[in-house]
mmCIF file as gemmi writes it, N, C-alpha and C atoms, coordinates in Angstrom:
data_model
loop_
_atom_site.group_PDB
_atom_site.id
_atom_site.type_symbol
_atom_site.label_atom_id
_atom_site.label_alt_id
_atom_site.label_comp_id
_atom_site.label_asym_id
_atom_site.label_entity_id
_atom_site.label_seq_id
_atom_site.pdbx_PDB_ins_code
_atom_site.Cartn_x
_atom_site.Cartn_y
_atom_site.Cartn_z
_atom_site.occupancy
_atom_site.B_iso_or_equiv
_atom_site.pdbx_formal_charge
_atom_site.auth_seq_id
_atom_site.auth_asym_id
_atom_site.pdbx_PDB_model_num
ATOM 1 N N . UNK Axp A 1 ? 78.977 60.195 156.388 1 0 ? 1 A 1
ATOM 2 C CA . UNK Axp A 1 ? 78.529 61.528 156.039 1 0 ? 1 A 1
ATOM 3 C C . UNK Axp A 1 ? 79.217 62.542 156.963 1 0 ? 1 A 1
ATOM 4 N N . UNK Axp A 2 ? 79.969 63.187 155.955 1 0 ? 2 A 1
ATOM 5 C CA . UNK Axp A 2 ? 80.669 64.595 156.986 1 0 ? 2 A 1
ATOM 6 C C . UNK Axp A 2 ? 79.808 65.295 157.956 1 0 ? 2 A 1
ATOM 7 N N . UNK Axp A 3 ? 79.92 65.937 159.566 1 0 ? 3 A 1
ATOM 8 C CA . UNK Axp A 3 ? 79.372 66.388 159.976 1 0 ? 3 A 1
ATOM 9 C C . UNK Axp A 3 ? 80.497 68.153 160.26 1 0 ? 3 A 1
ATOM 10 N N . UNK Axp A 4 ? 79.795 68.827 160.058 1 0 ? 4 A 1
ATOM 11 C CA . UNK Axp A 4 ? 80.349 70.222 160.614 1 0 ? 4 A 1
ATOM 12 C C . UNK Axp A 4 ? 80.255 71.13 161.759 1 0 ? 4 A 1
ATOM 13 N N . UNK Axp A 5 ? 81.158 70.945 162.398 1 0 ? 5 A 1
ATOM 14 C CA . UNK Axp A 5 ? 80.679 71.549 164.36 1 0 ? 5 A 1
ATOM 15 C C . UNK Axp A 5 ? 81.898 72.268 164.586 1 0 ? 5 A 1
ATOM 16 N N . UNK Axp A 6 ? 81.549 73.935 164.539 1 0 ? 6 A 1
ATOM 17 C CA . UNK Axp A 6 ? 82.179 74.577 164.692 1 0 ? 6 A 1
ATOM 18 C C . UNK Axp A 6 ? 83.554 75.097 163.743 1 0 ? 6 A 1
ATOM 19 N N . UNK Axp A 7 ? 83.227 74.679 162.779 1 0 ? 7 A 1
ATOM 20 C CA . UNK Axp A 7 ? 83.837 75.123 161.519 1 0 ? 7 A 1
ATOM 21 C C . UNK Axp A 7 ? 85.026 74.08 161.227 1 0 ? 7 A 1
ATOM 22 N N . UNK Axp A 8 ? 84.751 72.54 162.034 1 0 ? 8 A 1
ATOM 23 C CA . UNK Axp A 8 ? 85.834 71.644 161.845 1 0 ? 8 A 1
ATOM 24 C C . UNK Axp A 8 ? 84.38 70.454 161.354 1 0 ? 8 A 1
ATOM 25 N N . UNK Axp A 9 ? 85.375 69.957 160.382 1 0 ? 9 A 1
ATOM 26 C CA . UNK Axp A 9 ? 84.638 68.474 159.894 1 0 ? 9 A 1
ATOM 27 C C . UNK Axp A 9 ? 84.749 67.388 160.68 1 0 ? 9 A 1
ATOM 28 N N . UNK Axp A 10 ? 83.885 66.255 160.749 1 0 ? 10 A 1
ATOM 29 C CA . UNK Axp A 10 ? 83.887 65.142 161.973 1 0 ? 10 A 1
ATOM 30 C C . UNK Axp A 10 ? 83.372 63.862 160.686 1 0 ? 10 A 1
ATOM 31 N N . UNK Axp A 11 ? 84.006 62.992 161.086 1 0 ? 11 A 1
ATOM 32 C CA . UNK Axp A 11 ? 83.588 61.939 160.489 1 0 ? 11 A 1
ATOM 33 C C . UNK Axp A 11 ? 82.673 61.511 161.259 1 0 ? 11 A 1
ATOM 34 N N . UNK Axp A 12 ? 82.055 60.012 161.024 1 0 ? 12 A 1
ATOM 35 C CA . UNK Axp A 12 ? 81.168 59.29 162.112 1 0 ? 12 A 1
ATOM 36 C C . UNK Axp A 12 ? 82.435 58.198 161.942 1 0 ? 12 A 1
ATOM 37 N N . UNK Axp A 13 ? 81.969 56.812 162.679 1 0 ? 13 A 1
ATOM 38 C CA . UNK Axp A 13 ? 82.518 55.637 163.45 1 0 ? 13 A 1
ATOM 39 C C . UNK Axp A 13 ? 83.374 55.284 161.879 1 0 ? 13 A 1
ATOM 40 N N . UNK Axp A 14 ? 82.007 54.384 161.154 1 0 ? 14 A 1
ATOM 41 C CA . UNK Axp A 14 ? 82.13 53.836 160.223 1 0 ? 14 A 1
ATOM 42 C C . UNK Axp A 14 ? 83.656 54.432 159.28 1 0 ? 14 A 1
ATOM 43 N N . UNK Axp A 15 ? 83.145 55.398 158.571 1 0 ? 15 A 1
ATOM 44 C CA . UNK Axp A 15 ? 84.183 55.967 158.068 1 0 ? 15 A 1
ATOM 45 C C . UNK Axp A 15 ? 85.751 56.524 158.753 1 0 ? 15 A 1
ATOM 46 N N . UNK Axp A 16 ? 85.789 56.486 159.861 1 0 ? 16 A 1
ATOM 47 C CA . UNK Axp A 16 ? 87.321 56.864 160.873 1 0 ? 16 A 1
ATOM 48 C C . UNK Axp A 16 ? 87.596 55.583 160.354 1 0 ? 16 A 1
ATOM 49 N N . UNK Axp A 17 ? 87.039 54.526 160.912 1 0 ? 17 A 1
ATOM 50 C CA . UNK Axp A 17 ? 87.917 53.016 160.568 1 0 ? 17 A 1
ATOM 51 C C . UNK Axp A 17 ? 88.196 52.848 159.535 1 0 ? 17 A 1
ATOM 52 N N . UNK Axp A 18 ? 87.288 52.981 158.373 1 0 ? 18 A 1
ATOM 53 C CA . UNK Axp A 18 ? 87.518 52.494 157.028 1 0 ? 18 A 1
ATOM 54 C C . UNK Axp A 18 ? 89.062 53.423 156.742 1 0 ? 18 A 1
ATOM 55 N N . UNK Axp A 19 ? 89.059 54.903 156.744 1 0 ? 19 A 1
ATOM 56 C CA . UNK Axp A 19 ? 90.243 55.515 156.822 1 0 ? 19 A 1
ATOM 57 C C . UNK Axp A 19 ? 91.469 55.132 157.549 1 0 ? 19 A 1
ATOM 58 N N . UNK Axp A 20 ? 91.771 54.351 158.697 1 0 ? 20 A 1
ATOM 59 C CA . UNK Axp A 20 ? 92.124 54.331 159.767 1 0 ? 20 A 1
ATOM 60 C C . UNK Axp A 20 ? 92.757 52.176 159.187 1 0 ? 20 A 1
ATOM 61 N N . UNK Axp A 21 ? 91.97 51.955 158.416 1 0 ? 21 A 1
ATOM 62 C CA . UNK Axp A 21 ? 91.778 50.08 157.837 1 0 ? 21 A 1
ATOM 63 C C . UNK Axp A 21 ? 91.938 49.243 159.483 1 0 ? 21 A 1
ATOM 64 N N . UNK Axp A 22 ? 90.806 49.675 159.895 1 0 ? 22 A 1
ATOM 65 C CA . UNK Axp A 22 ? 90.191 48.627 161.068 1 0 ? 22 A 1
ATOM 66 C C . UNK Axp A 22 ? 88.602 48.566 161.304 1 0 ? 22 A 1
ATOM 67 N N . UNK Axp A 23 ? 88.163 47.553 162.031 1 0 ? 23 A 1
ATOM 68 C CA . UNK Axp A 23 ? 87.097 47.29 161.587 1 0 ? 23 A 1
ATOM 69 C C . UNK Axp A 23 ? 86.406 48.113 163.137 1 0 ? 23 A 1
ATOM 70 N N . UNK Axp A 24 ? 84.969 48.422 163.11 1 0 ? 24 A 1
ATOM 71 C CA . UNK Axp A 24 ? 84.431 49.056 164.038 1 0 ? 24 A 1
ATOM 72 C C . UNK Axp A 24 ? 84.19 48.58 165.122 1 0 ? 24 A 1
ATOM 73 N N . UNK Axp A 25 ? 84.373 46.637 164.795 1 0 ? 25 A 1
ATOM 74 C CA . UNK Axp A 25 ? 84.218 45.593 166.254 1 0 ? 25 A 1
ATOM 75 C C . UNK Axp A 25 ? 85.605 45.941 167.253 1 0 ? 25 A 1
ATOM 76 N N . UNK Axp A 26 ? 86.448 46.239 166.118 1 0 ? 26 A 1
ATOM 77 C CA . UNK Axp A 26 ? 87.821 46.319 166.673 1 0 ? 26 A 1
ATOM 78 C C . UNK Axp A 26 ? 88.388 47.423 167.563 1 0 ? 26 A 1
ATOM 79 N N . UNK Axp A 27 ? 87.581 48.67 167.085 1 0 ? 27 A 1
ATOM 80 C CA . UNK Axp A 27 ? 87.44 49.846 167.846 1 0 ? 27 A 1
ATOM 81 C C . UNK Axp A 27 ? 87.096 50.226 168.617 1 0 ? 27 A 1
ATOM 82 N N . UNK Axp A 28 ? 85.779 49.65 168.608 1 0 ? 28 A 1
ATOM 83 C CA . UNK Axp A 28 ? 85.009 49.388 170.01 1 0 ? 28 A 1
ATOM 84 C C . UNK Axp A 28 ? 85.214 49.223 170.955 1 0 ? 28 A 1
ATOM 85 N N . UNK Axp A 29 ? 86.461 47.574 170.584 1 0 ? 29 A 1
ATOM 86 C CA . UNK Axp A 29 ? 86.644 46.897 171.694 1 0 ? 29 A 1
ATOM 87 C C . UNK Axp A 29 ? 87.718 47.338 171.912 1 0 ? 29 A 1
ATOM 88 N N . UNK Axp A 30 ? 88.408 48.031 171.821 1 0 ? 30 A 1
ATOM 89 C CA . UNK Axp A 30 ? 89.592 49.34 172.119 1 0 ? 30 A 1
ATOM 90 C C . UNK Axp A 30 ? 89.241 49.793 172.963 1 0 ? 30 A 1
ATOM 91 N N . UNK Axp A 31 ? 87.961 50.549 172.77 1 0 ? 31 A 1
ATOM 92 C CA . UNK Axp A 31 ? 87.091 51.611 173.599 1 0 ? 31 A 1
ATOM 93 C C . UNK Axp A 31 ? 86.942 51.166 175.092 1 0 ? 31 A 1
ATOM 94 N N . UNK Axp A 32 ? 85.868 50.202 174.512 1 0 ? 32 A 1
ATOM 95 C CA . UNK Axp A 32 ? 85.758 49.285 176.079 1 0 ? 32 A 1
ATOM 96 C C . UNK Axp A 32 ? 86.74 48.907 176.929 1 0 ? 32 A 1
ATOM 97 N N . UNK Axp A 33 ? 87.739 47.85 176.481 1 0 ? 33 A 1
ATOM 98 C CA . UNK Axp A 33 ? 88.783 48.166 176.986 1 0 ? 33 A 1
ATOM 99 C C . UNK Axp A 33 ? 90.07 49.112 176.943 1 0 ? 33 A 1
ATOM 100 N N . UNK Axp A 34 ? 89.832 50.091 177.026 1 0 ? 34 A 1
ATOM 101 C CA . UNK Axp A 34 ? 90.547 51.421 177.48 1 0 ? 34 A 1
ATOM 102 C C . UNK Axp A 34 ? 91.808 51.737 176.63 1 0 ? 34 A 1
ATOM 103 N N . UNK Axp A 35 ? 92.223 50.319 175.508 1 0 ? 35 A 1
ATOM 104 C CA . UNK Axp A 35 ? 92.992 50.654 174.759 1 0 ? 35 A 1
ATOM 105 C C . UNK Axp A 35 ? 93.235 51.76 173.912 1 0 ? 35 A 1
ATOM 106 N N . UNK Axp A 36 ? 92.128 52.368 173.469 1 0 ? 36 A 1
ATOM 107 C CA . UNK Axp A 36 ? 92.415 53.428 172.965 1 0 ? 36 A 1
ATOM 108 C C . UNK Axp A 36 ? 91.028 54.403 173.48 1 0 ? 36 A 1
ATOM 109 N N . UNK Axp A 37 ? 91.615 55.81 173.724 1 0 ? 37 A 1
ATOM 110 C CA . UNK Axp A 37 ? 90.637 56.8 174.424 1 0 ? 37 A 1
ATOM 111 C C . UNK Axp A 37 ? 89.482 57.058 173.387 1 0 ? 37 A 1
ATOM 112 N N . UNK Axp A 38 ? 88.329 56.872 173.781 1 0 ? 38 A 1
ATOM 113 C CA . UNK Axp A 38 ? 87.137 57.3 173.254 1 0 ? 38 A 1
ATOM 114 C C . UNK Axp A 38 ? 87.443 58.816 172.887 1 0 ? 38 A 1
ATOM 115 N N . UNK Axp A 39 ? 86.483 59.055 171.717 1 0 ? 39 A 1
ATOM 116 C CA . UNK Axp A 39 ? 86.441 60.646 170.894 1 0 ? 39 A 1
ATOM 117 C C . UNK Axp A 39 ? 85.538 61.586 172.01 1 0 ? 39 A 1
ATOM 118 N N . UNK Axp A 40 ? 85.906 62.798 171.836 1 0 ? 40 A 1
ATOM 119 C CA . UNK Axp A 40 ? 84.964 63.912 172.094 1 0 ? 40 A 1
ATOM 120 C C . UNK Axp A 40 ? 84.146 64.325 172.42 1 0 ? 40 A 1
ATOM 121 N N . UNK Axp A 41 ? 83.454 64.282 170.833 1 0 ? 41 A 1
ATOM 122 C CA . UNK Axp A 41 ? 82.21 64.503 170.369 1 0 ? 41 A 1
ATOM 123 C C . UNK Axp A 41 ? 80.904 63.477 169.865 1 0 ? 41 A 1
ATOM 124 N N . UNK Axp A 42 ? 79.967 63.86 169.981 1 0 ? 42 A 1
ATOM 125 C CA . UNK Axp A 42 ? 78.854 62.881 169.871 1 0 ? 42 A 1
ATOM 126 C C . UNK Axp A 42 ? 77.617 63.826 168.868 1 0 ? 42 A 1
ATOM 127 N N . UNK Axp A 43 ? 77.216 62.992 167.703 1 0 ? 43 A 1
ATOM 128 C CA . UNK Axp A 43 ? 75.81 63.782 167.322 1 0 ? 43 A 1
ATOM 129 C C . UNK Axp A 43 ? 75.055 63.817 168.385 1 0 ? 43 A 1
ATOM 130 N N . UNK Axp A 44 ? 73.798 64.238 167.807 1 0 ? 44 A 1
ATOM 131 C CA . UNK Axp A 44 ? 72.267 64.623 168.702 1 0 ? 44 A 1
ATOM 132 C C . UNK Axp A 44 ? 71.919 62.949 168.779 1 0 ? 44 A 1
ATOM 133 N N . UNK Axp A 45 ? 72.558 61.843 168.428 1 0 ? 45 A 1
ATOM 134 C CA . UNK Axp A 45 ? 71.895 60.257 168.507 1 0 ? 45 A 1
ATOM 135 C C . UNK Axp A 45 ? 73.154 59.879 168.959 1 0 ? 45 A 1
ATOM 136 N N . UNK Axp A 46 ? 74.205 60.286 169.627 1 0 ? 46 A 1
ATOM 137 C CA . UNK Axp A 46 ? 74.752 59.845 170.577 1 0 ? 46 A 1
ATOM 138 C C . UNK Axp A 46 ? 75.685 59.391 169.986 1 0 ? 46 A 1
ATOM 139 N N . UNK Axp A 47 ? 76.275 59.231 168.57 1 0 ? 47 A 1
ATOM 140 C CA . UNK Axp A 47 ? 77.147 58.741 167.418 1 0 ? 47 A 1
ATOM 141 C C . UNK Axp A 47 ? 77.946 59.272 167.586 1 0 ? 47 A 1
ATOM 142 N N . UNK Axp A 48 ? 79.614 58.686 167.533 1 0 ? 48 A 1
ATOM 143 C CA . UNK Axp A 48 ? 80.888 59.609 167.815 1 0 ? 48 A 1
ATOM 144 C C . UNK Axp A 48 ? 81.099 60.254 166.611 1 0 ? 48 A 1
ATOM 145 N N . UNK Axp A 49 ? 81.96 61.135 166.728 1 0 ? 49 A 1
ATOM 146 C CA . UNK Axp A 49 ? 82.453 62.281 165.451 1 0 ? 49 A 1
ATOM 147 C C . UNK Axp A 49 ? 84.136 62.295 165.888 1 0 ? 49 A 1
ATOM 148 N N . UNK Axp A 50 ? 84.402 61.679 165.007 1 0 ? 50 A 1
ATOM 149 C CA . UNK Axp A 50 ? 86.199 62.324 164.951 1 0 ? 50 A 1
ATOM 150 C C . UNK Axp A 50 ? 86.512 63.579 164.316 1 0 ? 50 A 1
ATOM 151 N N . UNK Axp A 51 ? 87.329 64.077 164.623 1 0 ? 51 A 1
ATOM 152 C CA . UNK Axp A 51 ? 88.129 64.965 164.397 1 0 ? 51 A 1
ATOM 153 C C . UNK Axp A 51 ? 89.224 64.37 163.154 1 0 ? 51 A 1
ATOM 154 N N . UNK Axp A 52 ? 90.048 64.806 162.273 1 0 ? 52 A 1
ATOM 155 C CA . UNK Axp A 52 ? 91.029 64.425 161.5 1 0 ? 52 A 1
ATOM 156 C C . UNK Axp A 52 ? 91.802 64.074 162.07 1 0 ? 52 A 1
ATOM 157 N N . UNK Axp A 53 ? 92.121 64.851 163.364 1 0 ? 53 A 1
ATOM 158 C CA . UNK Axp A 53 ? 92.777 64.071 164.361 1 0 ? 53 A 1
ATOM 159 C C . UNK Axp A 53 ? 92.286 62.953 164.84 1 0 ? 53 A 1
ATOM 160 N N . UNK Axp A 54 ? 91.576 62.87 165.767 1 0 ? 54 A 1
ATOM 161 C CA . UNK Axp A 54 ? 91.065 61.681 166.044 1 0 ? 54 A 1
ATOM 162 C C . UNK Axp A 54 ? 91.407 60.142 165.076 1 0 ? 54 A 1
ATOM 163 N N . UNK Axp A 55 ? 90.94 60.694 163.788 1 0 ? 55 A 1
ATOM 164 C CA . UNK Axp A 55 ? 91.712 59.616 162.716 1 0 ? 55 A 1
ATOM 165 C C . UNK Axp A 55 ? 93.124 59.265 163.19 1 0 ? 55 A 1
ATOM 166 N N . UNK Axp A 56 ? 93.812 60.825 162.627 1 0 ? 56 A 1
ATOM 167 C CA . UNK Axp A 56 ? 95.333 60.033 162.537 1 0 ? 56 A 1
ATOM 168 C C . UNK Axp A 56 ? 95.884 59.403 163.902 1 0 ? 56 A 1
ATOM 169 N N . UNK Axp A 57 ? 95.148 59.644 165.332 1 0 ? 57 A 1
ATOM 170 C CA . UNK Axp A 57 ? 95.479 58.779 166.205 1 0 ? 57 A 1
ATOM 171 C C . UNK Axp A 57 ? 95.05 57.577 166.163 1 0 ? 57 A 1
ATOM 172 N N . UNK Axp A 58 ? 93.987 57.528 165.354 1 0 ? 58 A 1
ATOM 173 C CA . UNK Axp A 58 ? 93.71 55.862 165.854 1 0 ? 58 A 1
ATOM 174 C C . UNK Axp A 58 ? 94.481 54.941 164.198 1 0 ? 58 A 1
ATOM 175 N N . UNK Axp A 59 ? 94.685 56.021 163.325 1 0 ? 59 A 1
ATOM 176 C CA . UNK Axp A 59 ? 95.674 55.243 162.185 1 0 ? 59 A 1
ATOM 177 C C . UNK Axp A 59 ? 96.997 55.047 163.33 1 0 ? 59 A 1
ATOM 178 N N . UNK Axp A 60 ? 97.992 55.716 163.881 1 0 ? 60 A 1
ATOM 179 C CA . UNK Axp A 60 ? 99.12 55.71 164.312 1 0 ? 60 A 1
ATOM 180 C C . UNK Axp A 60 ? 98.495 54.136 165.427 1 0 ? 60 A 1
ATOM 181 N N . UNK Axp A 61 ? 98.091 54.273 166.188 1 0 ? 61 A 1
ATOM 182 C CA . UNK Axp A 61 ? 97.187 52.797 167.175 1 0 ? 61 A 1
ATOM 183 C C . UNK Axp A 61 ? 97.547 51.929 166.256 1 0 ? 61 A 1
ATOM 184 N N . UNK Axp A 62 ? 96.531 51.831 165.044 1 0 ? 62 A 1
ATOM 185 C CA . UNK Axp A 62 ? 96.782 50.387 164.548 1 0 ? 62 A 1
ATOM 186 C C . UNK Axp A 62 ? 98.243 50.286 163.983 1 0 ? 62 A 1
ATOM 187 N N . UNK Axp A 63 ? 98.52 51.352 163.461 1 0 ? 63 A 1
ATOM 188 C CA . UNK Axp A 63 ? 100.321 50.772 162.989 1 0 ? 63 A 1
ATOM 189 C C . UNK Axp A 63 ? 101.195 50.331 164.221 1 0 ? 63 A 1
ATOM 190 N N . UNK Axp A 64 ? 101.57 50.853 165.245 1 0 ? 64 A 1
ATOM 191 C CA . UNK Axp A 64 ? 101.585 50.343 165.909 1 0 ? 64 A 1
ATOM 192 C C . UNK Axp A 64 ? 101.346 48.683 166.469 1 0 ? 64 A 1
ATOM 193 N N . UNK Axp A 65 ? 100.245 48.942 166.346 1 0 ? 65 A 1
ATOM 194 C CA . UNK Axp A 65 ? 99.623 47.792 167.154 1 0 ? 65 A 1
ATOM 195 C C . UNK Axp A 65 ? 100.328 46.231 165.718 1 0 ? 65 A 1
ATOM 196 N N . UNK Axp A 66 ? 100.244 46.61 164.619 1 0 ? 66 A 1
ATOM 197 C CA . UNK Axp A 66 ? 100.555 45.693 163.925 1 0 ? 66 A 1
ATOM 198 C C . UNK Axp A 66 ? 101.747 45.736 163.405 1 0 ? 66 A 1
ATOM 199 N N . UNK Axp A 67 ? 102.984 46.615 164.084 1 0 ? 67 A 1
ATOM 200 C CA . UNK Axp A 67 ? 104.396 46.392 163.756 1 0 ? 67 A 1
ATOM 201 C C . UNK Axp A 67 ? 104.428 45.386 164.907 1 0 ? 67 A 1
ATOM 202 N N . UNK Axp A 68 ? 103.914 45.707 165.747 1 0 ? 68 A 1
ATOM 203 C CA . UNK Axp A 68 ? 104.15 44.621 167.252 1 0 ? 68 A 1
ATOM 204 C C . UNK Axp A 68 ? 103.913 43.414 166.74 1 0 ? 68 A 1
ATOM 205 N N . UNK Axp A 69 ? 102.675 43.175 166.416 1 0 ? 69 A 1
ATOM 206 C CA . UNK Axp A 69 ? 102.223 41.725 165.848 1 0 ? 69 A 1
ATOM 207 C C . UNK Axp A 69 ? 103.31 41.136 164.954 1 0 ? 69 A 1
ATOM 208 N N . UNK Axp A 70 ? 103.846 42.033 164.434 1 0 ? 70 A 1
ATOM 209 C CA . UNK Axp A 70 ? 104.983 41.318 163.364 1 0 ? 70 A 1
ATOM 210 C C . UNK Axp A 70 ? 106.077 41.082 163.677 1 0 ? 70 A 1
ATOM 211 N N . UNK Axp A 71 ? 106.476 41.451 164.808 1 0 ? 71 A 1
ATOM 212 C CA . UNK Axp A 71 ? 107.883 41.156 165.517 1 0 ? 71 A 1
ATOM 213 C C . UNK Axp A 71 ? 107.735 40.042 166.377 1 0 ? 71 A 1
C-alpha cells in the first residue's frame, strides 16, 4: 500500500522487493549485514518506506549481484 510523505510516494518492504524480484529474507539479510544501506524512512510501526529511488538502488544491487553469480 502506497504511503505519501511529503508529496513523494513510499512503498513498504514487501512491495520494493517484489519490484526489485528479491525476496524480503534476502533484503534483510543485506541489511543486517551491511550489504546494502538500510532506507530512510519508517511508518508510525516502524515499517521501512522506499523512495522510487530506494527501489531502483536495490534493483541495480541485485543485477549486479547476479551478473557476478554468472561469471
Amino acid at each position: 500500500m502506497p504511503v505519501t510523505l511529503n508529496g513523494q510516494t513510499y512503498c513498504q518492504t514487501a512491495e520494493a522487493c517484489a519490484r526489485a524480484a528479491i525476496s524480503k529474507n534476502t533484503f534483510l539479510r543485506w541489511v543486517r549485514q551491511g550489504t546494502f544501506p538500510d532506507v530512510r524512512y519508517r511508518d508510525r510501526k516502524g515499517w521501512r518506506l522506499f523512495s522510487s529511488d530506494d527501489v531502483e538502488r536495490l534493483r541495480a544491487r541485485v543485477q549486479e549481484v547476479r551478473e557476478t553469480q554468472q561469471s
